[in-house]
C-alpha positions as CSV (number, residue, x, y, z in Angstrom):
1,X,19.9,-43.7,4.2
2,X,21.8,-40.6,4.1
3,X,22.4,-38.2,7.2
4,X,22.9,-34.8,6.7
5,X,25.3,-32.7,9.2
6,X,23.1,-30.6,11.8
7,X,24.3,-27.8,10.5
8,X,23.2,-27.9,6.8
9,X,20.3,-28.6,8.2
10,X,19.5,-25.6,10.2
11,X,20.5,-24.1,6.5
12,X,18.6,-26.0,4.8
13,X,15.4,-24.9,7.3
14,X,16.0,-21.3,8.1
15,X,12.9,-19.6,8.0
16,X,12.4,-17.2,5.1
17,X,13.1,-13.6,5.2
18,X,11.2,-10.7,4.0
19,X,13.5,-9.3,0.9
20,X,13.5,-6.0,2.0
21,X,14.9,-7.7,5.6
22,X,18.1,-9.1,3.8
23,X,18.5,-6.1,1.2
24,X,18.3,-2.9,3.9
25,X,19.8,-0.9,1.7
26,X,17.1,-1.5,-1.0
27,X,14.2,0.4,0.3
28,X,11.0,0.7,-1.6
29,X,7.3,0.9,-1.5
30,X,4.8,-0.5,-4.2
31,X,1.8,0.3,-4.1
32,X,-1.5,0.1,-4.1
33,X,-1.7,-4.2,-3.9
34,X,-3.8,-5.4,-5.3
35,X,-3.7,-2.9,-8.9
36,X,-6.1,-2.7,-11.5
37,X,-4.5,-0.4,-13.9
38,X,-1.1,1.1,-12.9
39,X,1.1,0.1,-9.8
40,X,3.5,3.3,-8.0
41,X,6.9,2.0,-6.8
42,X,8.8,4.5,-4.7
43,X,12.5,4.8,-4.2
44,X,13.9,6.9,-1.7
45,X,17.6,6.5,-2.3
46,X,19.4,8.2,-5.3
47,X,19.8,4.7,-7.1
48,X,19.0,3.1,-10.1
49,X,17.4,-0.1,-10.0
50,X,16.7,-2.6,-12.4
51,X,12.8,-3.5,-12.5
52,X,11.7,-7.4,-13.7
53,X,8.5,-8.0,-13.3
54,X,7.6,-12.3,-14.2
55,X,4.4,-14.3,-14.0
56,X,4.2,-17.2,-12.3
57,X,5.2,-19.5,-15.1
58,X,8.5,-17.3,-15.1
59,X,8.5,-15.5,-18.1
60,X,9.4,-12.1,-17.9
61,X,6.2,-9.3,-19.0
62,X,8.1,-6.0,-18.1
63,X,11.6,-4.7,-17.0
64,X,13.7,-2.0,-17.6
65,X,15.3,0.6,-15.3
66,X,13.7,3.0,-12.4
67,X,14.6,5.8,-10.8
68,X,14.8,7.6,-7.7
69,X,11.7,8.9,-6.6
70,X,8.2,8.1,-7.6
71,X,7.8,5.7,-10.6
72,X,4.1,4.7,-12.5
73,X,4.0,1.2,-13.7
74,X,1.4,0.5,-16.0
75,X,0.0,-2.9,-15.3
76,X,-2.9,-2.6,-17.1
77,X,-2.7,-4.7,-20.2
78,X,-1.6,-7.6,-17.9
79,X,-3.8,-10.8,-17.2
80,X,-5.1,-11.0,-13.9
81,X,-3.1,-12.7,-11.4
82,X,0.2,-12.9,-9.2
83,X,3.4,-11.2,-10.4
84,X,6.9,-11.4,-8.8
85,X,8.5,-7.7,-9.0
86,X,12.2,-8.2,-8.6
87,X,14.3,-5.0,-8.1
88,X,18.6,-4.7,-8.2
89,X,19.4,-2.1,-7.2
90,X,23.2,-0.4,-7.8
91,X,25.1,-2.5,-5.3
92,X,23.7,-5.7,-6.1
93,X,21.2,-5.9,-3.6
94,X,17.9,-7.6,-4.8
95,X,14.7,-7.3,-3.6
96,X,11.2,-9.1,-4.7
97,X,7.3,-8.1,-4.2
98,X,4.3,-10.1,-4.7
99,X,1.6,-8.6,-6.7
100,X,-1.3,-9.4,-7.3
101,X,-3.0,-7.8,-10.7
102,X,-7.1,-7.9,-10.8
């Protein structure tokens, strides 16, 4: 049996942080949850972010660039179900949102 060092442990363990709790400098707002239609995502900052959106399988539906400011998504040809939004923004940072599509 193999013992692994305390420390990679407590690594291995950490609880999981909200993304936009590791990527401050990433701040957005995506809304409403759950959509029907169209999904808004806001971005304060004068960035541009890249925008993935995947399914749960991991196959990517949508992506492209945003902008600052306010942003209309059209979900509405999409399944129901759970997406994962994943946002990079201009430094790197990454951020990722649940949504759920009805």
């Amino acid at each position: 049996m193999r013992v692994l060092p305390a420390l990679v442990l407590a690594v291995l363990f950490m609880p999981c942080l909200h993304a936009q709790q590791l990527a401050t400098a990433l701040e957005y707002r995506l809304y409403p949850n759950p959509a029907h239609d169209k999904v808004v995502l806001e971005i304060p900052e004068a960035s541009v972010v890249m925008l993935e959106i995947y399914n749960l399988q991991g196959q990517l539906v949508l992506g492209g660039p945003v902008l600052r400011g306010s942003n209309t998504i059209s979900v509405g040809n999409l399944p129901a179900g759970v997406y994962v939004f994943r946002m990079q923004g201009k430094d790197g940072e990454i951020a990722t949102e649940r949504l759920l599509k009805e």
